[in-house]
C-alpha positions as a Markdown table, in Angstrom:
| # | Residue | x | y | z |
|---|---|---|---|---|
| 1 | Unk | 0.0 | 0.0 | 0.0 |
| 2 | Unk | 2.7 | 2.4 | 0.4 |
| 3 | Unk | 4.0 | 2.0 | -2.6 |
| 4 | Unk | 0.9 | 2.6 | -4.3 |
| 5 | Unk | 0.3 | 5.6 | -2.1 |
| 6 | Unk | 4.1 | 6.8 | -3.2 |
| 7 | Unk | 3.2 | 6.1 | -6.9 |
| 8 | Unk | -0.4 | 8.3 | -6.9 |
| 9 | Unk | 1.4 | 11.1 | -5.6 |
| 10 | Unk | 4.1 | 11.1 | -7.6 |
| 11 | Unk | 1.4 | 10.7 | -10.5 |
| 12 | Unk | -1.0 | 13.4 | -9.3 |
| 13 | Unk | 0.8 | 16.3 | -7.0 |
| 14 | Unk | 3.7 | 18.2 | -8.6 |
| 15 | Unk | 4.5 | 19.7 | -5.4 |
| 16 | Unk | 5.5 | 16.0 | -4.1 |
| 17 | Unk | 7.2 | 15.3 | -7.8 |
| 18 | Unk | 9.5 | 18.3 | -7.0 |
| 19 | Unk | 10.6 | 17.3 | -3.6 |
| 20 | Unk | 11.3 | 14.1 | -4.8 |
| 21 | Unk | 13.8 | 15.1 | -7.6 |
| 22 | Unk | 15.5 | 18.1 | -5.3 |
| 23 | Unk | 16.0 | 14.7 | -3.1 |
| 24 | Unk | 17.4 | 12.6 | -6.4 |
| 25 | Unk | 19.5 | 15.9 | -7.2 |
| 26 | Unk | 21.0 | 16.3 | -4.1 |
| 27 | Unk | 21.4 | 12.5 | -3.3 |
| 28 | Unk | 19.7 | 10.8 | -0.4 |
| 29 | Unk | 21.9 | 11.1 | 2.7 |
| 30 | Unk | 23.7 | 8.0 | 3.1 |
| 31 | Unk | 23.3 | 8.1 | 7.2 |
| 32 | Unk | 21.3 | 10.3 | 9.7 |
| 33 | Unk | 23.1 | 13.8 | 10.0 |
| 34 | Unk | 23.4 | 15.8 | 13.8 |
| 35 | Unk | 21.7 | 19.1 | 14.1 |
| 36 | Unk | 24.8 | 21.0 | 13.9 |
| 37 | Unk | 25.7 | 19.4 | 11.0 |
| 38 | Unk | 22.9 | 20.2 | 9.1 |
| 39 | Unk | 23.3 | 23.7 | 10.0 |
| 40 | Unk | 26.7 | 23.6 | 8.5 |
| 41 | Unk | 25.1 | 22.0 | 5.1 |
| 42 | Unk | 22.3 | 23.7 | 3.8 |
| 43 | Unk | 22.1 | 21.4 | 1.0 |
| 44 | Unk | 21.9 | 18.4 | 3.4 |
| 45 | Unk | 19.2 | 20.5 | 5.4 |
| 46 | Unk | 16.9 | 20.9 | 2.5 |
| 47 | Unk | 17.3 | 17.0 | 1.1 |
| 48 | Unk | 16.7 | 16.2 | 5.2 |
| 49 | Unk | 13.2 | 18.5 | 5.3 |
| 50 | Unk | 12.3 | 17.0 | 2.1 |
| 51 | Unk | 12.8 | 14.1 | 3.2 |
| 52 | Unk | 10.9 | 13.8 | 5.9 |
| 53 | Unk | 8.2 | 15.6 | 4.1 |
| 54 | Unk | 8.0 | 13.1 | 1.3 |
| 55 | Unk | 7.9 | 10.4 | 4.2 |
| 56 | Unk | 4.8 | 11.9 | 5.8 |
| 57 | Unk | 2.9 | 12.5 | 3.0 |
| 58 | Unk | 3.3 | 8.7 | 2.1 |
| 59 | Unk | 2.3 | 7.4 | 5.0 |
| 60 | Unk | -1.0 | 10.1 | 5.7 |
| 61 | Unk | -2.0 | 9.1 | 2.2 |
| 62 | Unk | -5.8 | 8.7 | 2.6 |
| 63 | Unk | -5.9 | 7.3 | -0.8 |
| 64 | Unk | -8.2 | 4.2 | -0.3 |
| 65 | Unk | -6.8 | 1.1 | -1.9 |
| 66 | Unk | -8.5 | -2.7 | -2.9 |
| 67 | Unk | -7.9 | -5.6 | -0.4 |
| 68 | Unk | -7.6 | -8.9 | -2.5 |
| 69 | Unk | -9.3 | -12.1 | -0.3 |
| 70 | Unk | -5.7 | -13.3 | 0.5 |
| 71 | Unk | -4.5 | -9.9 | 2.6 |
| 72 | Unk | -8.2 | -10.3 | 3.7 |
| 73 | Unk | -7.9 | -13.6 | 5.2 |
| 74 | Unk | -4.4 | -12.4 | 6.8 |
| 75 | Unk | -5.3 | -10.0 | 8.7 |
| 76 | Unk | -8.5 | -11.4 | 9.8 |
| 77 | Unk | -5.8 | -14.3 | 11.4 |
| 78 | Unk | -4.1 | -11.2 | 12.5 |
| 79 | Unk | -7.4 | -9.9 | 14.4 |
| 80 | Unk | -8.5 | -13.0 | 15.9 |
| 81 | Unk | -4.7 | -14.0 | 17.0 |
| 82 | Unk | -4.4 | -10.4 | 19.2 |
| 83 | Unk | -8.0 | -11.1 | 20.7 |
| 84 | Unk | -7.9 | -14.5 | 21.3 |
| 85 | Unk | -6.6 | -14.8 | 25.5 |
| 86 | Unk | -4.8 | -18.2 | 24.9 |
| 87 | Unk | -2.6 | -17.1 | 21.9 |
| 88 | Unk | 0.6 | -16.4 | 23.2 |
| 89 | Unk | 2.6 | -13.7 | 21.7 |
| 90 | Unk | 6.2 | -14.7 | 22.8 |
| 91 | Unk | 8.9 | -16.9 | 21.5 |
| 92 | Unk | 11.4 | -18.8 | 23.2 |
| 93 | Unk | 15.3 | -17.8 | 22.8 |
| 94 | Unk | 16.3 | -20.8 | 22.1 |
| 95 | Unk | 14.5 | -20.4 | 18.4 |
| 96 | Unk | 15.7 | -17.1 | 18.1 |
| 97 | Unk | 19.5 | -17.6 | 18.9 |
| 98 | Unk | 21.8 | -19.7 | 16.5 |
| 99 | Unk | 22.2 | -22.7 | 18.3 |
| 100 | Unk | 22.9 | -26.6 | 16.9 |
| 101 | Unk | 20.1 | -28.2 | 15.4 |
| 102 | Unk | 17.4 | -30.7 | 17.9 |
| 103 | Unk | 17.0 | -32.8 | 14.5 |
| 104 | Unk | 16.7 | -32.6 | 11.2 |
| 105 | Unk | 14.0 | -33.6 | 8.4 |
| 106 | Unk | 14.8 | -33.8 | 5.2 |
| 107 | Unk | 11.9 | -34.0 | 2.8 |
| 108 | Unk | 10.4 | -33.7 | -1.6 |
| 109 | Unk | 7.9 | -33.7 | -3.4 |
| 110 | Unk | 6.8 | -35.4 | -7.2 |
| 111 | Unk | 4.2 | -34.2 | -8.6 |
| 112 | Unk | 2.6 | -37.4 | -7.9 |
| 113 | Unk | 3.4 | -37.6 | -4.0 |
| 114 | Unk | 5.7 | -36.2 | -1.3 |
| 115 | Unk | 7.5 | -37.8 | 1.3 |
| 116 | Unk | 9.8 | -36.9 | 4.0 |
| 117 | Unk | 12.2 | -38.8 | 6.5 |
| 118 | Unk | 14.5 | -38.1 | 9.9 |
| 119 | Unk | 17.1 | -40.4 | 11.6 |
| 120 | Unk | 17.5 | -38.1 | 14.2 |
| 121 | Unk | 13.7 | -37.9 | 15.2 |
| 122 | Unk | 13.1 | -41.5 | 13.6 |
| 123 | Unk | 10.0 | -41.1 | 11.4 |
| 124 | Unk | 9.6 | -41.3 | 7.6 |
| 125 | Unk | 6.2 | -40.8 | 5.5 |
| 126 | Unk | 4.4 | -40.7 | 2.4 |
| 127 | Unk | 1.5 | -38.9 | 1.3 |
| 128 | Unk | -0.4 | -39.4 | -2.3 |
| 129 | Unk | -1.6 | -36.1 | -3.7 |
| 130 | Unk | -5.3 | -36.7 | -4.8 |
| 131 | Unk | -6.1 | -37.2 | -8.1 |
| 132 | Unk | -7.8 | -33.7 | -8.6 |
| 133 | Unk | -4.4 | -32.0 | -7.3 |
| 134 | Unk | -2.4 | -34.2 | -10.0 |
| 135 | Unk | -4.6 | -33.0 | -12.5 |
| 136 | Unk | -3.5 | -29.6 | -12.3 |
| 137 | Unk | 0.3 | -29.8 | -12.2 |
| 138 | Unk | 2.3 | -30.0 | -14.8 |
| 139 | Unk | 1.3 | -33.8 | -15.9 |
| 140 | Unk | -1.9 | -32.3 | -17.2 |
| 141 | Unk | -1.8 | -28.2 | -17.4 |
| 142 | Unk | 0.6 | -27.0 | -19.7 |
| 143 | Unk | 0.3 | -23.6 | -19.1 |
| 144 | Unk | -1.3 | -20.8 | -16.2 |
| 145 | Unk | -3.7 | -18.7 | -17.9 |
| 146 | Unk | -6.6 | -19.8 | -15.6 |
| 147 | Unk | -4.6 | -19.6 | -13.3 |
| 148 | Unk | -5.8 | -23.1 | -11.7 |
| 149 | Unk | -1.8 | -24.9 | -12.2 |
| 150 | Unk | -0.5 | -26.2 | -9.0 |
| 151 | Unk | 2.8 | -25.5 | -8.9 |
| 152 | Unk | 5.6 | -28.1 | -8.3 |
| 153 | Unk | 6.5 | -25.1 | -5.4 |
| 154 | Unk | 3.6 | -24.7 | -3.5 |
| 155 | Unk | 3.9 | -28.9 | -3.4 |
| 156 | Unk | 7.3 | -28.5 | -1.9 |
| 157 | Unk | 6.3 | -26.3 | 0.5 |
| 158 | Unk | 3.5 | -28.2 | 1.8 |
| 159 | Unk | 6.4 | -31.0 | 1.8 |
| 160 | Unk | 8.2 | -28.7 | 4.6 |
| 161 | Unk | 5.3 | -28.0 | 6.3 |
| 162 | Unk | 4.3 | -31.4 | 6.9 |
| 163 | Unk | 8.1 | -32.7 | 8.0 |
| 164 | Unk | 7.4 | -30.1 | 10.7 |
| 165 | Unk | 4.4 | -31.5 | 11.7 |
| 166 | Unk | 6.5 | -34.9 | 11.9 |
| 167 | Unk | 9.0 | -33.0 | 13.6 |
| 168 | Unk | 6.8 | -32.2 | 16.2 |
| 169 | Unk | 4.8 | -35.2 | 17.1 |
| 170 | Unk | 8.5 | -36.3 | 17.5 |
| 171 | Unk | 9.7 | -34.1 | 20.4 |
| 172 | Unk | 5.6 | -33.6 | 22.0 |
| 173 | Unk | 4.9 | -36.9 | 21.5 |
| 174 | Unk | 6.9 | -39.8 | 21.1 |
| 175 | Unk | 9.9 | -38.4 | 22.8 |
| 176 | Unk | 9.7 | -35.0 | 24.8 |
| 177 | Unk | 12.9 | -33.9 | 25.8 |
| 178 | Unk | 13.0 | -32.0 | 29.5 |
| 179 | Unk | 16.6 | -31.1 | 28.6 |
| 180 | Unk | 15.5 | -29.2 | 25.3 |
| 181 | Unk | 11.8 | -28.1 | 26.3 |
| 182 | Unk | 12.3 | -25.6 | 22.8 |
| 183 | Unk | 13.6 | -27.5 | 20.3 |
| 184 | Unk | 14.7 | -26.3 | 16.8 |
| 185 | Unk | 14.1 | -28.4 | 14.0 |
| 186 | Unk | 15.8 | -28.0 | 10.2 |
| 187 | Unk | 13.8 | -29.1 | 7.3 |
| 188 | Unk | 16.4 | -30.0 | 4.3 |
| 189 | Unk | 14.7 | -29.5 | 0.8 |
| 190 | Unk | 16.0 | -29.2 | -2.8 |
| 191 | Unk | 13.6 | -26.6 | -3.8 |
| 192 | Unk | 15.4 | -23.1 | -2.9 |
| 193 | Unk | 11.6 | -21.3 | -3.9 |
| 194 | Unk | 10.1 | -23.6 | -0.4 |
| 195 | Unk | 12.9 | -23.0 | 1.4 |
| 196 | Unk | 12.5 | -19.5 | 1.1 |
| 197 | Unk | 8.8 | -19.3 | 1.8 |
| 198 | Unk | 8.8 | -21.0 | 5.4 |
| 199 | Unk | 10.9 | -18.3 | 6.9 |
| 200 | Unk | 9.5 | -15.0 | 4.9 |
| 201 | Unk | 6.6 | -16.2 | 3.3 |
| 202 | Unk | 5.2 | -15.7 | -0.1 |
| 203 | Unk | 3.7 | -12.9 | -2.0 |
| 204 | Unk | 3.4 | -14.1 | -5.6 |
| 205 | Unk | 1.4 | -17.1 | -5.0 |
| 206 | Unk | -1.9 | -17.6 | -3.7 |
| 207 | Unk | -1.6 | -21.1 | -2.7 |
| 208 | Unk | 1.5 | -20.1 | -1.3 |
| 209 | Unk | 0.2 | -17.6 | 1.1 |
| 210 | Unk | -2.9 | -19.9 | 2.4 |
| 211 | Unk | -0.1 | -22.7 | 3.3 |
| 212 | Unk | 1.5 | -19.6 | 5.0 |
| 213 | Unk | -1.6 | -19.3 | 7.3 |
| 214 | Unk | -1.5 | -22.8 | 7.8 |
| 215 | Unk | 1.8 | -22.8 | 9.0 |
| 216 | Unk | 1.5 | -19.8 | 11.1 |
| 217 | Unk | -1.6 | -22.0 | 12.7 |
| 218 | Unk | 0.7 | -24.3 | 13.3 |
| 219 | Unk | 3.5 | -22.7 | 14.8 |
| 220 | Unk | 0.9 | -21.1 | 17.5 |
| 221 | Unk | 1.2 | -21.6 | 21.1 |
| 222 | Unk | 4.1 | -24.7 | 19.8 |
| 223 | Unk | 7.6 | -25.1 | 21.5 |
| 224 | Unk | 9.0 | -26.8 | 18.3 |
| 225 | Unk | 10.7 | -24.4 | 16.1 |
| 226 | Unk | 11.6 | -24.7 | 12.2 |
| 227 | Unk | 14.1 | -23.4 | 10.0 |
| 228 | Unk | 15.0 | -24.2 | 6.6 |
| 229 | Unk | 18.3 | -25.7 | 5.3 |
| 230 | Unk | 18.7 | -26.6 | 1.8 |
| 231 | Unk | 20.3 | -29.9 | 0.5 |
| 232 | Unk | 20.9 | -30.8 | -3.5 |
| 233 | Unk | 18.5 | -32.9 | -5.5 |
| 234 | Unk | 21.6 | -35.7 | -6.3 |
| 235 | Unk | 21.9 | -35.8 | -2.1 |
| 236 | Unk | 18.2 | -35.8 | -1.6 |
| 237 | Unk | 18.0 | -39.2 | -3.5 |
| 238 | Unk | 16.2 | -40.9 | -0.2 |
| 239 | Unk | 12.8 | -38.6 | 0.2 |
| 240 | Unk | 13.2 | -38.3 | -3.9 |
| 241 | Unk | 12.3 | -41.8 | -4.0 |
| 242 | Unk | 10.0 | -41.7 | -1.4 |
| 243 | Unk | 8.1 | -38.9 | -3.4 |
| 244 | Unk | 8.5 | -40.8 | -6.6 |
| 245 | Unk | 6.1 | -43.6 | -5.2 |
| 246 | Unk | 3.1 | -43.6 | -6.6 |
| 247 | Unk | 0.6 | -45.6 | -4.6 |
| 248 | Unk | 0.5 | -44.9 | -0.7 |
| 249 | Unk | 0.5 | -49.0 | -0.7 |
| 250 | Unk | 3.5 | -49.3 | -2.2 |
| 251 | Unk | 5.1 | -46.5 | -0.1 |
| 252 | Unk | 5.9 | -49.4 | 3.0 |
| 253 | Unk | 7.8 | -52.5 | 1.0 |
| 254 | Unk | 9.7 | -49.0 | -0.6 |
| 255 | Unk | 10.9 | -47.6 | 2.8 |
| 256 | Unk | 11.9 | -51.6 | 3.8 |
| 257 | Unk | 14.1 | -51.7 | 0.6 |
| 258 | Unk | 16.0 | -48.4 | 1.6 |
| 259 | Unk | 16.4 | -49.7 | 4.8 |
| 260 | Unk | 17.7 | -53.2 | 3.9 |
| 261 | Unk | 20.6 | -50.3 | 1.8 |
| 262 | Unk | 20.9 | -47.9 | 4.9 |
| 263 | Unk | 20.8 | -49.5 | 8.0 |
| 264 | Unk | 20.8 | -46.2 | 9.9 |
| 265 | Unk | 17.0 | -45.8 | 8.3 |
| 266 | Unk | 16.1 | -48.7 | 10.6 |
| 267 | Unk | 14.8 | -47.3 | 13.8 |
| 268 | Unk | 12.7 | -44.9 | 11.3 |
| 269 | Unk | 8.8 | -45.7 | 12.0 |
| 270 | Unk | 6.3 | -44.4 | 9.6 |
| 271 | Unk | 4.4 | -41.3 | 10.9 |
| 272 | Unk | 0.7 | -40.7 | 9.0 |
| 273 | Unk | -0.3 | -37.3 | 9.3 |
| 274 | Unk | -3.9 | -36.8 | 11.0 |
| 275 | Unk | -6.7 | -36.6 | 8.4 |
| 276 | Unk | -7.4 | -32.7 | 9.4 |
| 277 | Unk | -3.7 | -32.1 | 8.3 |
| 278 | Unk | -3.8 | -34.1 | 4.6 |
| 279 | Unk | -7.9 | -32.2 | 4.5 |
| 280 | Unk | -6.3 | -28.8 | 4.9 |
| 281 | Unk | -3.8 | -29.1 | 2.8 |
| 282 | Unk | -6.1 | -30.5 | -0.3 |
| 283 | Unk | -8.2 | -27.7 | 0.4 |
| 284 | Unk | -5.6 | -25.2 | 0.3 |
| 285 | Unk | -4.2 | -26.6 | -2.9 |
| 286 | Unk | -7.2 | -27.2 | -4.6 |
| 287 | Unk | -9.4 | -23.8 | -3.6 |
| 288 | Unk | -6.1 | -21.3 | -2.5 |
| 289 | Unk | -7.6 | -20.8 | 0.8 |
| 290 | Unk | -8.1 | -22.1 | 4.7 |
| 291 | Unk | -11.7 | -21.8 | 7.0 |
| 292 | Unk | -10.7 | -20.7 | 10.2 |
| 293 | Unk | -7.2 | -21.2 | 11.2 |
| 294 | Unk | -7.3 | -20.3 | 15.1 |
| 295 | Unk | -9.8 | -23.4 | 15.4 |
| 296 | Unk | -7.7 | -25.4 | 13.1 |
| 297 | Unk | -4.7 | -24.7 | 15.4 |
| 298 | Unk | -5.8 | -26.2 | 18.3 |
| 299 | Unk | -7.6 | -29.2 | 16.0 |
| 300 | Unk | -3.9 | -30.0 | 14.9 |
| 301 | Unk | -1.9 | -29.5 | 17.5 |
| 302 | Unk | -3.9 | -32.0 | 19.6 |
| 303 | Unk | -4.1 | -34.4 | 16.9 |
| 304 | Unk | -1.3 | -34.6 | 14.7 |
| 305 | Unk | -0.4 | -37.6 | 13.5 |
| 306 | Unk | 0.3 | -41.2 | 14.2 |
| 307 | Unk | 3.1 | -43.7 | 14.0 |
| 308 | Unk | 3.3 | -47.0 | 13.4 |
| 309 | Unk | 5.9 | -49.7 | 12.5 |
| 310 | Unk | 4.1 | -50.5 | 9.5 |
| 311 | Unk | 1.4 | -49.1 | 7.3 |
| 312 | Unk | -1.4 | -50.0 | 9.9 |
């Protein structure tokens, strides 16, 4: 918005045209000047007033502007979040200092399926993308113009965003750690556009942002934190082939293959997301957006998953 704001005045006031190019003529000041110095640099003192009088007239713009459904939605979350007494607002140092790892997750996605694994928090999983999502990737939609293609992106974000949900029925669930009450968890991916989105987010994808919301309803009131880490496609080979099984059958006598190659993958156990995680995430992907995701927060996060030694 203030951007736009910038841009209609710049379109439709000449006084705010001519500050800005006595600021472009003068040069912006590379650093904030004392008093005395502007007094001593009248040329610095005029780009400093203009300055500050471009700034203002920016942000008291009263020029009214269109809210698409996706900022909607955000700050609707936004609204409910700050009046809702039992969403807490802070955030444990130990996800804000750099600090090693508690485990990490490493995790793709086919157009097909997705699938994800961890020795250090012993889980793998598979999940088969439903038909109608596989009909609009790339295997059947050639091209955006109705701007109903699911990109092989927003599939590899929802790929990190369920690891993380892996991650933490891992340290909640299975095996809390009293010693590391906040743990941080690095998800491994190949896809540097997913890797990017689940620390700043997205703002050229609509699916993209609705996943956001999901994984900001995820991340509520839970001591596990995420960050990304990125890993290449030839080293990814493991959750590759996980992801390149087709059938959610088939996705058990796979896993017991690898494992029969890499021992270390034995004391993995298969973790199936709940069925409110895998019905969010259809939606998301198939209608770009999310009901309610205060409610869905506490739906998860009290029912996240399962494991099981096979594909019971």
């Amino acid at each position: 918005a203030l951007g736009l704001s910038y841009q209609h005045l710049f379109t439709t006031q000449k006084g705010f045209r001519d500050m800005v190019k006595a600021i472009k003529r003068q040069g912006s000041q590379q650093k904030k000047r004392t008093n005395a110095e502007l007094q001593e640099n009248p040329e610095a003192r005029e780009v400093a007033f203009y300055q500050s009088k471009v700034g203002k007239a920016v942000y008291n713009s009263k020029t009214r502007y269109y809210i698409n459904r996706t900022l909607k939605a955000e700050l609707k979350l936004l609204v409910e979040a700050f009046t809702s007494p039992w969403v807490s607002f802070s955030r444990p140092i130990a996800h804000l200092v750099d600090r090693d790892n508690s485990g990490l997750a490493r995790g793709d996605s086919s157009l097909k399926a997705a699938g994800g694994y961890s020795i250090d928090m012993q889980f793998w999983w598979h999940v088969e993308w439903p038909e109608a999502v596989r009909q609009r990737t790339l295997l059947f939609v050639k091209n955006n113009k109705d701007n109903k293609l699911i990109s092989i992106n927003v599939l590899e974000y929802a790929t990190t965003i369920i690891n993380y949900v892996a991650a933490t029925h891992f340290f909640t669930v299975v095996a809390p750690n009293p010693t590391d009450p906040y743990p941080m968890v690095q998800i491994d991916a190949d896809n540097t556009t997913a890797e990017s989105w689940l620390i700043k987010g997205t703002t050229v994808s609509f699916i993209g942002r609705a996943l956001g919301r999901l994984q900001c309803a995820l991340m509520i009131n839970n001591p596990v934190g995420a960050k990304p880490g990125h890993i290449t496609t030839t080293d990814n080979f493991i959750a590759d082939g996980i992801s390149r099984v087709e059938n959610a059958s088939e996705a058990d006598a796979y896993f017991a293959s690898l494992q029969q190659d890499y021992p270390q993958l034995k004391s993995c156990r298969r973790f199936h997301p709940s069925p409110g995680l895998i019905s969010a995430v259809t939606q998301i992907l198939l209608d770009g957006k999310l009901d309610d995701p205060l409610q869905l927060s506490r739906t998860l996060l009290a029912n996240l998953g399962r494991s099981t030694s096979s594909d019971s």
